[in-house]
N, CA, C and O atoms as a CHARMM CRD file, in Angstrom:
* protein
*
  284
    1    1 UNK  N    164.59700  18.63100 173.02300 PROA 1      0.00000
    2    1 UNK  CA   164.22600  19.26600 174.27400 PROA 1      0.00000
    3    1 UNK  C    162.72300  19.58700 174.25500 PROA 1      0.00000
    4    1 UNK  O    162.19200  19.99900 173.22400 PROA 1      0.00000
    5    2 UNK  N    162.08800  19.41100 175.31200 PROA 2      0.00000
    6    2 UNK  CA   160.56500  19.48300 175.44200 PROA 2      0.00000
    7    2 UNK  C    159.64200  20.86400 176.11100 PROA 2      0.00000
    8    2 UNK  O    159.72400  21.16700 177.30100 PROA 2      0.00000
    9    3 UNK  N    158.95800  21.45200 175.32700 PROA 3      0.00000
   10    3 UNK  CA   158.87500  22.79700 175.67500 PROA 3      0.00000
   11    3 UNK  C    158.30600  22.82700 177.53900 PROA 3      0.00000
   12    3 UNK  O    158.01200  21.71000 177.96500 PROA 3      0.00000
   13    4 UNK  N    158.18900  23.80400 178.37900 PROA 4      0.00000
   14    4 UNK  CA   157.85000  23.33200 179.58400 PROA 4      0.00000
   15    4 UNK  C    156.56600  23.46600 179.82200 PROA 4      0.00000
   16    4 UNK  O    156.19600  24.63300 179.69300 PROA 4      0.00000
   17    5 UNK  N    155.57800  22.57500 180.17900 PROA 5      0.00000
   18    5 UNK  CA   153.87700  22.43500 180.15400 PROA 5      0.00000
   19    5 UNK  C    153.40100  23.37600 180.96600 PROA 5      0.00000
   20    5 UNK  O    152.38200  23.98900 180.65000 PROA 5      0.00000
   21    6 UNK  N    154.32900  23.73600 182.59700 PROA 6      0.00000
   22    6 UNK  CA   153.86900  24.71800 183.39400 PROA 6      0.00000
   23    6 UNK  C    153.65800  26.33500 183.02400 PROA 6      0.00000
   24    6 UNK  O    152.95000  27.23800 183.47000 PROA 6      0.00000
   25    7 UNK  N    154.85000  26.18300 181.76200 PROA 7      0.00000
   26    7 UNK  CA   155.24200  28.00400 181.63900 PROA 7      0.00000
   27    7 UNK  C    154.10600  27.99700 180.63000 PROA 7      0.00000
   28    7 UNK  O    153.35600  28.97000 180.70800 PROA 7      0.00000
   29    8 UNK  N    153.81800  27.04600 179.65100 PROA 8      0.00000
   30    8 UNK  CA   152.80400  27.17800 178.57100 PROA 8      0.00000
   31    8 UNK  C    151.28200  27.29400 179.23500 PROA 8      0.00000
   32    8 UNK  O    150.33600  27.92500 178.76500 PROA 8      0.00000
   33    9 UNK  N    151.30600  26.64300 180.25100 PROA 9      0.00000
   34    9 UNK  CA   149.72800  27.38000 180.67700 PROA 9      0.00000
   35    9 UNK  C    149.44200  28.39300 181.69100 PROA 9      0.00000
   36    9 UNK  O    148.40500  28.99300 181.97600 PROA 9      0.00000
   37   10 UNK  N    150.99400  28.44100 182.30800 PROA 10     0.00000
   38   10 UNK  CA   151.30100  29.50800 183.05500 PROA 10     0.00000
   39   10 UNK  C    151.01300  31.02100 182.30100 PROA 10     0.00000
   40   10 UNK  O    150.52300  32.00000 182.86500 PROA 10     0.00000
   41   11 UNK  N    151.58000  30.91900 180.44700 PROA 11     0.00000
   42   11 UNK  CA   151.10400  32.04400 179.45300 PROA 11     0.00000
   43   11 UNK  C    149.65400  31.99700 178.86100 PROA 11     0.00000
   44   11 UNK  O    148.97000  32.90900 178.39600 PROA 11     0.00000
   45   12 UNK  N    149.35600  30.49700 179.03800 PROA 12     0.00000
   46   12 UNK  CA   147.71500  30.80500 179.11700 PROA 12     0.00000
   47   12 UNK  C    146.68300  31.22600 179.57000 PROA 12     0.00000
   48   12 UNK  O    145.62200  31.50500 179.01100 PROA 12     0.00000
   49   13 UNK  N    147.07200  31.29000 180.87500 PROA 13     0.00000
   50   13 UNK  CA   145.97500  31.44100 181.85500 PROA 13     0.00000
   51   13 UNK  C    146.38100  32.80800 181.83200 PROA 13     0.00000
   52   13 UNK  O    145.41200  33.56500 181.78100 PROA 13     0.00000
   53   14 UNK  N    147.85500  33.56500 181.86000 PROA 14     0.00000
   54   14 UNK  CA   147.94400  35.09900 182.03100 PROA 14     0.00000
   55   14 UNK  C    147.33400  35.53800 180.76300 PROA 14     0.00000
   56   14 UNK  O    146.98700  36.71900 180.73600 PROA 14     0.00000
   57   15 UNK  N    147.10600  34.73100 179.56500 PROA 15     0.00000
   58   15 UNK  CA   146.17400  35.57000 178.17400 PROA 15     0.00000
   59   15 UNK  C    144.65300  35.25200 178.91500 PROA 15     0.00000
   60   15 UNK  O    143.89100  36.21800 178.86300 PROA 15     0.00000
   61   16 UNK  N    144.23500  34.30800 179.44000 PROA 16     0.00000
   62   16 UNK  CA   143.09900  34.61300 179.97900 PROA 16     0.00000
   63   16 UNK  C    142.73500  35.40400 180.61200 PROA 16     0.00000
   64   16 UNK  O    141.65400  35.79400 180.17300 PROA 16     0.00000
   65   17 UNK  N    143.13300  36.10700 181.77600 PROA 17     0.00000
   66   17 UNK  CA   143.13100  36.70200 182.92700 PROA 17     0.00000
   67   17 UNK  C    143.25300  38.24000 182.14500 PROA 17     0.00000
   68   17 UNK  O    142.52000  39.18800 182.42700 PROA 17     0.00000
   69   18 UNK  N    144.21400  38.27000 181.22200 PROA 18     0.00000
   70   18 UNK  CA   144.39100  39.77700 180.18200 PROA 18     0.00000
   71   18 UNK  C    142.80200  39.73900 179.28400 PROA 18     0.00000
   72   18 UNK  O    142.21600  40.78600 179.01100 PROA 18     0.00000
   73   19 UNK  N    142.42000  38.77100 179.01500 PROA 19     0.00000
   74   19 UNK  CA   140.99400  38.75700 178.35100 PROA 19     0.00000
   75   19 UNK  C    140.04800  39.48700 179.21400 PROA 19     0.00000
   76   19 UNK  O    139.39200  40.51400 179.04300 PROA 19     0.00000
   77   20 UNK  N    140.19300  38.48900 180.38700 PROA 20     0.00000
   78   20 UNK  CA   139.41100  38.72700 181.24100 PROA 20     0.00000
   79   20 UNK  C    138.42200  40.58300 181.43900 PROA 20     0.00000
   80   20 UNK  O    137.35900  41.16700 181.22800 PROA 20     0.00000
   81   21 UNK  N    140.14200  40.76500 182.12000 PROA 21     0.00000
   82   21 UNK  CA   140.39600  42.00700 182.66900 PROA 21     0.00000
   83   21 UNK  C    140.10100  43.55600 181.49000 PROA 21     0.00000
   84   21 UNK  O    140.05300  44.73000 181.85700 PROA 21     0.00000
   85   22 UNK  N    139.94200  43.00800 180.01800 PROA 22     0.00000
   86   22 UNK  CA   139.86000  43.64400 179.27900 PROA 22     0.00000
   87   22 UNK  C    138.50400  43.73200 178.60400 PROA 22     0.00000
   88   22 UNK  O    138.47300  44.62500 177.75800 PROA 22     0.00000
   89   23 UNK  N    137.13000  42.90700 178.77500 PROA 23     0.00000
   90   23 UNK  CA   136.38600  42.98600 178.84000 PROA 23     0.00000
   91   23 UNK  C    135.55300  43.24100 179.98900 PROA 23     0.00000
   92   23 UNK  O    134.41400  43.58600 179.67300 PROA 23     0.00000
   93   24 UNK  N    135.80700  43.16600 181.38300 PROA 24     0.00000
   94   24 UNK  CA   135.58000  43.85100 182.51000 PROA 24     0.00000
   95   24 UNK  C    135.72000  45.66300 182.02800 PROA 24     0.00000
   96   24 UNK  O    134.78900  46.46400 182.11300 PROA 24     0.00000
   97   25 UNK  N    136.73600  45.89400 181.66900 PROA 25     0.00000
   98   25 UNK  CA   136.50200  47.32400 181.05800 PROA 25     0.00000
   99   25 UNK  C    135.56000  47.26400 180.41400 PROA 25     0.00000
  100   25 UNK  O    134.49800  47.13300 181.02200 PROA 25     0.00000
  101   26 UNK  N    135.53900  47.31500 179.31800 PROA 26     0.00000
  102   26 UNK  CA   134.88100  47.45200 178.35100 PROA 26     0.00000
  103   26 UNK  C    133.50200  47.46900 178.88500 PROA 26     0.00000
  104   26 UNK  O    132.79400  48.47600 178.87200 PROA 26     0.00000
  105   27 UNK  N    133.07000  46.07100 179.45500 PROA 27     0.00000
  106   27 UNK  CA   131.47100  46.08300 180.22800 PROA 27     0.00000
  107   27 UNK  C    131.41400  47.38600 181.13400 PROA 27     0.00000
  108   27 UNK  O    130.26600  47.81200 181.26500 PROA 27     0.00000
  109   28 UNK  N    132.28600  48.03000 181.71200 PROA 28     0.00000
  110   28 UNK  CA   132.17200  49.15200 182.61300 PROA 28     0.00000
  111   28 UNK  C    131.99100  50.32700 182.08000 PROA 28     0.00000
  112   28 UNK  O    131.30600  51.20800 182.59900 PROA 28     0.00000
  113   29 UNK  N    132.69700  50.44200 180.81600 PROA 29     0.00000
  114   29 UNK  CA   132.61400  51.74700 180.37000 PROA 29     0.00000
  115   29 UNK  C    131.15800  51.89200 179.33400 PROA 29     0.00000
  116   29 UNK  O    130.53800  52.90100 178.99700 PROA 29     0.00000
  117   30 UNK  N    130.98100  50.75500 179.07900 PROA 30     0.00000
  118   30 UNK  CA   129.76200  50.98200 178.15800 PROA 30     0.00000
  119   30 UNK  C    127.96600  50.88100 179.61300 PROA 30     0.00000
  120   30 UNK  O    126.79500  51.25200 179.52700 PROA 30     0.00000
  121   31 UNK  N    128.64300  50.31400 180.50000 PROA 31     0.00000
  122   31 UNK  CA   127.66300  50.76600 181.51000 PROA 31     0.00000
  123   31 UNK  C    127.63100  52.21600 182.10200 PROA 31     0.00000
  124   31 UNK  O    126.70600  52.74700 182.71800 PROA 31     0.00000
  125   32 UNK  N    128.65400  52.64700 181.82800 PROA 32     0.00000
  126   32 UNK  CA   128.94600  54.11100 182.48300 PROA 32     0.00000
  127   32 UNK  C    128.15200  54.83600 181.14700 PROA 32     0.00000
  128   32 UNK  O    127.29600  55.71200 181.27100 PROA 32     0.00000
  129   33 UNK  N    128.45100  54.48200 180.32500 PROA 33     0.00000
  130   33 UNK  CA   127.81600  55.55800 179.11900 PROA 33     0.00000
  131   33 UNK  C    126.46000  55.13500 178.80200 PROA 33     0.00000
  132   33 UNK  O    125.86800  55.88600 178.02700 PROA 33     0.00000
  133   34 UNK  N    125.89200  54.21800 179.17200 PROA 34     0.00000
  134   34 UNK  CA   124.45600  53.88300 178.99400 PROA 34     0.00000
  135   34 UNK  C    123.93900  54.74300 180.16300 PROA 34     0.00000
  136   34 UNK  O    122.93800  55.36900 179.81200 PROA 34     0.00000
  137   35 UNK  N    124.25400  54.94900 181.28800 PROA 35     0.00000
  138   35 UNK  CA   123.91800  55.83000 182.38800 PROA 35     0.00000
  139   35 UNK  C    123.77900  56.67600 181.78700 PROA 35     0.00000
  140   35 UNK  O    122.60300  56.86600 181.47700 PROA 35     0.00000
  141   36 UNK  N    124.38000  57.27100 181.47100 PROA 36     0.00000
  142   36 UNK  CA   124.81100  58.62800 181.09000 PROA 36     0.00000
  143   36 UNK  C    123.89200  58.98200 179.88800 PROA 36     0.00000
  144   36 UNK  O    123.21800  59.98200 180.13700 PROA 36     0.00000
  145   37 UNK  N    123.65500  58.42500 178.58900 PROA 37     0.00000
  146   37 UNK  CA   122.63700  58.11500 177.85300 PROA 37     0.00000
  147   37 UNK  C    121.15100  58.16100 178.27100 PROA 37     0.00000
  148   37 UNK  O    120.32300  58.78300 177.60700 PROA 37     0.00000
  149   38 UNK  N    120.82900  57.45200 179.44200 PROA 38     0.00000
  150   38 UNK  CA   119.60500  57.24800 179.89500 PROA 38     0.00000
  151   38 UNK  C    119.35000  58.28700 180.90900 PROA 38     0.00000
  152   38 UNK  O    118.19800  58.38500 181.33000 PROA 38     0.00000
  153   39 UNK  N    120.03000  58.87500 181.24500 PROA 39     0.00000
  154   39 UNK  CA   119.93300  60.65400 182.19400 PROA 39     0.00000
  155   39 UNK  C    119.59700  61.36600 181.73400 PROA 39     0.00000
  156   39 UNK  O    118.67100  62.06200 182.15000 PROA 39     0.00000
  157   40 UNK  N    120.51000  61.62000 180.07400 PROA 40     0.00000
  158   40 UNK  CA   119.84300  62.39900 178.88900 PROA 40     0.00000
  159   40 UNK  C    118.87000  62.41600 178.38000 PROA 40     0.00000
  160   40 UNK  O    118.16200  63.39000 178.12400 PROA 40     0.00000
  161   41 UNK  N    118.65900  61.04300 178.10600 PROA 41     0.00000
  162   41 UNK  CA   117.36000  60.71700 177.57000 PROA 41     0.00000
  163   41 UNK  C    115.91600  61.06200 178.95400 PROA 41     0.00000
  164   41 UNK  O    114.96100  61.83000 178.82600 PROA 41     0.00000
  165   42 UNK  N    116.11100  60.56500 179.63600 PROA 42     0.00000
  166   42 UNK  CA   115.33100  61.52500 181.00700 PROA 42     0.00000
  167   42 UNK  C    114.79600  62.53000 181.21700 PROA 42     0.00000
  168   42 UNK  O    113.61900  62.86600 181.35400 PROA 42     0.00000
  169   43 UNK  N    116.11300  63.21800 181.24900 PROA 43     0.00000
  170   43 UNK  CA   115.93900  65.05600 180.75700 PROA 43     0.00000
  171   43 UNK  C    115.10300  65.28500 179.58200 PROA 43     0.00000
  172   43 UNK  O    114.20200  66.11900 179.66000 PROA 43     0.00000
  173   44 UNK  N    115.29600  64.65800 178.53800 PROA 44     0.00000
  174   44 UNK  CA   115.12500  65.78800 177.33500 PROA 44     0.00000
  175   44 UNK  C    113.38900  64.59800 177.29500 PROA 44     0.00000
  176   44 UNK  O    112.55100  64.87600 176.43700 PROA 44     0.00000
  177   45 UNK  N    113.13700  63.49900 178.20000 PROA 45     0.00000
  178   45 UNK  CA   111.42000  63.03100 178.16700 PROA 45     0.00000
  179   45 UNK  C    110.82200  64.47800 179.28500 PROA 45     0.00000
  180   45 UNK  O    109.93400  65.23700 178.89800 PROA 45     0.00000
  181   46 UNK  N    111.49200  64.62200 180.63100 PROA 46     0.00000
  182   46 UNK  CA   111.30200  65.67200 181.35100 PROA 46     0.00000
  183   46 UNK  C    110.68700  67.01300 180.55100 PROA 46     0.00000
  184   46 UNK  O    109.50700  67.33300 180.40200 PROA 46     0.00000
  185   47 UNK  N    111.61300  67.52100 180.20000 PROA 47     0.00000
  186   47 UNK  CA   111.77300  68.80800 178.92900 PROA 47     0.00000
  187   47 UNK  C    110.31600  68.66900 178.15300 PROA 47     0.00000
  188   47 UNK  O    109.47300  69.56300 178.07500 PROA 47     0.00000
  189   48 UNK  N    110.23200  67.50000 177.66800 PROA 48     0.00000
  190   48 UNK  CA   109.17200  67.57700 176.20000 PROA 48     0.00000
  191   48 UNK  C    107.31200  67.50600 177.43700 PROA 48     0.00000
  192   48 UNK  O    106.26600  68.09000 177.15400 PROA 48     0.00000
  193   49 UNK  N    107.49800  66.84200 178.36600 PROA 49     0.00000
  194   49 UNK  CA   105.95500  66.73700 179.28200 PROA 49     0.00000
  195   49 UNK  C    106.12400  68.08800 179.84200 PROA 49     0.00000
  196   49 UNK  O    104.95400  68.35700 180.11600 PROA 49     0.00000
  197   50 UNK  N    106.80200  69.08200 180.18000 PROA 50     0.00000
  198   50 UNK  CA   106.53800  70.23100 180.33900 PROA 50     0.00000
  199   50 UNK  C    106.36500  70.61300 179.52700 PROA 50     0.00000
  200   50 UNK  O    105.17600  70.93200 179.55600 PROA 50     0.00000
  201   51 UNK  N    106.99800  71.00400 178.14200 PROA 51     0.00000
  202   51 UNK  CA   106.34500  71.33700 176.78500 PROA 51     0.00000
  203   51 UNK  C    104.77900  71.32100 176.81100 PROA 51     0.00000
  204   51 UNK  O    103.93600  72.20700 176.95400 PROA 51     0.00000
  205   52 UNK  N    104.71200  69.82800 176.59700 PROA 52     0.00000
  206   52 UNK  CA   103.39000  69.79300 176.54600 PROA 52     0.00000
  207   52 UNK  C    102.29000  70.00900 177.38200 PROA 52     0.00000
  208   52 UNK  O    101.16600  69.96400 176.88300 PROA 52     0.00000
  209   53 UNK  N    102.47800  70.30800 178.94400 PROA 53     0.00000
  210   53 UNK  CA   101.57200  70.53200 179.73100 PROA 53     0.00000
  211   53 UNK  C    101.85000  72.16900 179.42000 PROA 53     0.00000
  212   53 UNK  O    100.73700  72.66400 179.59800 PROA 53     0.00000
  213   54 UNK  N    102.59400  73.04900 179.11800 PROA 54     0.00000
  214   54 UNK  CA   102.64400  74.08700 179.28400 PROA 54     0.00000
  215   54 UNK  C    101.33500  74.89100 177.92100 PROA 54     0.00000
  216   54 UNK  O    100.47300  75.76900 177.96000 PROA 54     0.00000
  217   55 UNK  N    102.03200  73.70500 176.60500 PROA 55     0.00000
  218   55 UNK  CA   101.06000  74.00100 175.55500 PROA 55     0.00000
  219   55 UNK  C     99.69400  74.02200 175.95100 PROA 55     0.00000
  220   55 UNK  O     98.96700  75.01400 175.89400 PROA 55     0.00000
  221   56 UNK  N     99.26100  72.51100 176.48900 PROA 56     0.00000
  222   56 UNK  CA    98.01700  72.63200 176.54300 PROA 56     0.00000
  223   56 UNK  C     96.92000  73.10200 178.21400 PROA 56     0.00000
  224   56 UNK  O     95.80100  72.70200 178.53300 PROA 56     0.00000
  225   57 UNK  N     97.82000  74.02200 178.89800 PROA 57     0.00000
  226   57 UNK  CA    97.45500  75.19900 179.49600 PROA 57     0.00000
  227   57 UNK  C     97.18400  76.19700 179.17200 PROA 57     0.00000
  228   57 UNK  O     96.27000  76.82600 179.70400 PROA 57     0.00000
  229   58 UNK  N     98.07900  76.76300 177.95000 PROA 58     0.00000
  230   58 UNK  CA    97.36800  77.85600 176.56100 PROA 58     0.00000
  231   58 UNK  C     96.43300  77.28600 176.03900 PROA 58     0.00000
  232   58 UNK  O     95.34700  77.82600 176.24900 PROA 58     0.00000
  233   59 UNK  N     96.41600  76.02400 175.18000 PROA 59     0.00000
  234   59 UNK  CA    95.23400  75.52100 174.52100 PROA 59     0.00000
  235   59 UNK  C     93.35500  75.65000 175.25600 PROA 59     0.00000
  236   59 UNK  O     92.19900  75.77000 174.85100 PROA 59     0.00000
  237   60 UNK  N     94.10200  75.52800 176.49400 PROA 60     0.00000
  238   60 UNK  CA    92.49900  75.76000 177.32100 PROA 60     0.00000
  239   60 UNK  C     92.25700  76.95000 177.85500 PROA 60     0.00000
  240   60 UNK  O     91.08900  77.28500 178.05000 PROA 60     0.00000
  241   61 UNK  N     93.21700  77.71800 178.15300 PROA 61     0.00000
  242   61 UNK  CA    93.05700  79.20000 178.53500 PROA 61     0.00000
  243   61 UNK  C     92.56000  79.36200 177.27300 PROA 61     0.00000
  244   61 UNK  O     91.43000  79.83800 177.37300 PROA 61     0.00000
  245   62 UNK  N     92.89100  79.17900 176.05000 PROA 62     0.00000
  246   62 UNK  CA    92.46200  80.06700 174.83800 PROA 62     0.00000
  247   62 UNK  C     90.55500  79.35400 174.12700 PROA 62     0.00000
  248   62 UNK  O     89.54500  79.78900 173.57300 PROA 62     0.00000
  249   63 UNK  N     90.99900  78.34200 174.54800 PROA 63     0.00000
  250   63 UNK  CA    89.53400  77.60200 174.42900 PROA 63     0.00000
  251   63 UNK  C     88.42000  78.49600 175.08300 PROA 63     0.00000
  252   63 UNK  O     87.60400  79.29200 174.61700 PROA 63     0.00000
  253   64 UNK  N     88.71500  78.03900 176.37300 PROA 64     0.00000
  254   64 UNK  CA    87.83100  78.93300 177.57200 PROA 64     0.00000
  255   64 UNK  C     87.53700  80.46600 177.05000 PROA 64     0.00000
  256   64 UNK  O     86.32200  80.65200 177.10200 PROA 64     0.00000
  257   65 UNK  N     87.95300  81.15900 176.75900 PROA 65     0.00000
  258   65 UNK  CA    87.96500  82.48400 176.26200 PROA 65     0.00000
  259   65 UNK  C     87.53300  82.51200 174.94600 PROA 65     0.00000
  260   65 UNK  O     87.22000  83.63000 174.53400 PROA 65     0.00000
  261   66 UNK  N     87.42500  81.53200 174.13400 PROA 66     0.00000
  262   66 UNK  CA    86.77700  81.38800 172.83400 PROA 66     0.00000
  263   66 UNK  C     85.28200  81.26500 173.26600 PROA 66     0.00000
  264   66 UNK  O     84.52600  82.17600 172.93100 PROA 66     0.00000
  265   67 UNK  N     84.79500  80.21300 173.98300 PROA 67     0.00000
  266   67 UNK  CA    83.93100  80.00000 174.60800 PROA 67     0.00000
  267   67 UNK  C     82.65600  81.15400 175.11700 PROA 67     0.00000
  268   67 UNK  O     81.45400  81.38500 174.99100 PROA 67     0.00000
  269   68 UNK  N     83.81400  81.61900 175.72500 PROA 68     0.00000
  270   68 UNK  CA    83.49300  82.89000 177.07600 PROA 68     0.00000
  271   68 UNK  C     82.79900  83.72200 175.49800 PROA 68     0.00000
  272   68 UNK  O     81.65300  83.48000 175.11800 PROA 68     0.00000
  273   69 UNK  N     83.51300  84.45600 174.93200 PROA 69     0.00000
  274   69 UNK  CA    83.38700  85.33100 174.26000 PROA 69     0.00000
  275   69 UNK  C     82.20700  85.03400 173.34200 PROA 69     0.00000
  276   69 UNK  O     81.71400  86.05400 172.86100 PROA 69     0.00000
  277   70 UNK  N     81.65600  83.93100 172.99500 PROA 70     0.00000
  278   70 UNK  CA    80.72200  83.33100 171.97600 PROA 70     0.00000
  279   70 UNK  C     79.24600  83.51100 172.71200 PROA 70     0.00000
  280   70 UNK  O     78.20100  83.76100 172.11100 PROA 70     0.00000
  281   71 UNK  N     79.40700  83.30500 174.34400 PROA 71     0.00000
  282   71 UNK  CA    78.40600  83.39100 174.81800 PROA 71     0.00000
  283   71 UNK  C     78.17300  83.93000 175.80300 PROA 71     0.00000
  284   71 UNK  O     77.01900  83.95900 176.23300 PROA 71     0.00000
């Protein structure tokens, strides 16, 4: 007896389509968390240029007044 050619690619194409559908996740969720990654990362570049503009607003207030005071 001869196995049937339709049902055998009929189970192929449904392991394809399960491939498919299972790396479609996968690409989604690791795009969702790269978002999410790169927001953070955003914030905490945000965070550090206020840092530093805040520092070197003291640095020149304190300059200026070094200055001031010398002469």
């Amino acid at each position: 007896m001869r196995p049937d050619p339709e049902g055998y690619f009929d189970q192929k194409e449904d392991k394809r389509q399960a491939r498919r559908d299972r790396m479609m996740l996968i690409a989604g969720m690791s795009n969702f968390f790269c978002v999410i990654a790169g927001t953070v990362l955003i914030l905490l570049l945000i965070l550090l240029i206020i840092s530093l503009l805040s520092w070197l607003s003291r640095d020149i207030r304190s300059s200026f007044a070094l200055f001031n005071s010398r002469f």
